[in-house]
C-alpha positions, 0 to 999 in steps of 0.5 A: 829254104828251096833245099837242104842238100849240102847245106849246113843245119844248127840245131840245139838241145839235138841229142834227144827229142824235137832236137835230134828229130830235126837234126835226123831230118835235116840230115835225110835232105842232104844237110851238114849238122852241127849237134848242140846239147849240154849232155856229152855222153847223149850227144856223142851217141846222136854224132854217131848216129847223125854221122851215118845218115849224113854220111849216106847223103855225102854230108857230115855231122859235128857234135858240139858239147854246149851250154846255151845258157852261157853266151861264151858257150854258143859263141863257141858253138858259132865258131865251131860251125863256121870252123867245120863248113863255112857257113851257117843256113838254118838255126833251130834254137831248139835246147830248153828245160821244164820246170813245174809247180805253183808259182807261189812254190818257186824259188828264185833259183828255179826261175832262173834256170828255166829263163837261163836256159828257155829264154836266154839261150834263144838270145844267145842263139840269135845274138850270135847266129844272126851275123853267119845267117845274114852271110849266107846266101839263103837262111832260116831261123826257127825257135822251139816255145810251145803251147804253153808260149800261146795260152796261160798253163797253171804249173808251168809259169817259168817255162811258159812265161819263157815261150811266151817271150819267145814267140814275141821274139821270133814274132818281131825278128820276122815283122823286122826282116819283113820290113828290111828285105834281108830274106832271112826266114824266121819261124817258131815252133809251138808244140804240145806235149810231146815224148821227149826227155824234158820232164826230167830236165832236172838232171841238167841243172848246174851243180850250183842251183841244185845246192842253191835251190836245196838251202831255199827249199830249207829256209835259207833266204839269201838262196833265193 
């Protein structure tokens, strides 16, 4: 991307940490924001915030309550930006979740929240995304995965399996543009540990894998 300026910026998991930092940096270059994230009250404070440093620069932010862990949800995400600005130029696949402890120790449930969220909603982002990226006249994709997509962590096997099959995805979609010309940048992002607030994901797992994990912790095998 040669600029930013009057562009129009996605980002997911935008309410708090890399999220909101990235969506704060967009809007300092003069870019749109479309604010994604599944907690509504958090989000809604970031709008605000977005909506002044955007406004500064004679561009706007949207919040756009999202579960990307849902393909109708990001669906819905997509339609929403294209409603407000017309197109989409960037995408930062960026909402994720953690989840640690042996893998001897994980539930079913655990792993599939944290592939739902981690890996899934890479997809979904990709899936519906793409086709508003190729429309533009200039576009980027990144995804967040981390340094645990890159070497094995011991306690972190969901999520770091999930960042691994991120960065093959991103990995290949660049080799593929490489190969078709379509000029579409791509990129991931491999952070190590930074001060978000990942380490207490737990508060946004979905009611029903809550119940779902407390019946396996107790025994329950048809929980999974």
């Amino acid at each position: 991307m040669k600029t930013m300026n009057g562009r129009v910026a996605v980002v997911t998991g935008a309410a708090s940490g890399i999220g909101k930092a990235l969506a704060l940096g967009f809007a300092a270059e003069g870019a749109n924001v479309v604010l994604a994230d599944v907690e509504a009250d958090a989000l809604a404070a970031a709008e605000a915030e977005l909506a002044a440093a955007t406004a500064a620069h004679g561009a706007a932010a949207l919040g756009v309550v999202t579960d990307v862990s849902r393909s109708d949800s990001v669906a819905a995400l997509a339609d929403a930006a294209i409603d407000r600005f017309g197109a989409v130029h960037m995408l930062c696949n960026n909402a994720g979740v953690g989840g640690g402890g042996l893998i001897r120790n994980q539930q079913l449930v655990d792993w599939k929240w944290v592939i739902d969220v981690c890996l899934w909603g890479v997809v979904h982002g990709l899936h519906h995304f793409l086709p508003h990226l190729a429309a533009a006249d200039e576009a980027h994709v990144m995804s967040t995965a981390s340094i645990a997509g890159l070497m094995p962590t011991p306690g972190l096997g969901p999520y770091s399996a999930t960042k691994y099959a991120v960065v093959a995805i991103m990995e290949t979609l660049y080799l593929e543009t490489e190969r078709d010309g379509s000029g579409l940048g791509v990129s991931v992002l491999c952070p190590g540990v930074v001060r978000t607030n990942i380490a207490t994901a737990q508060r946004n797992r979905p009611a029903e894998l809550r119940r779902a994990r407390r019946a396996a912790a107790a025994g329950d095998g048809s929980a999974g």
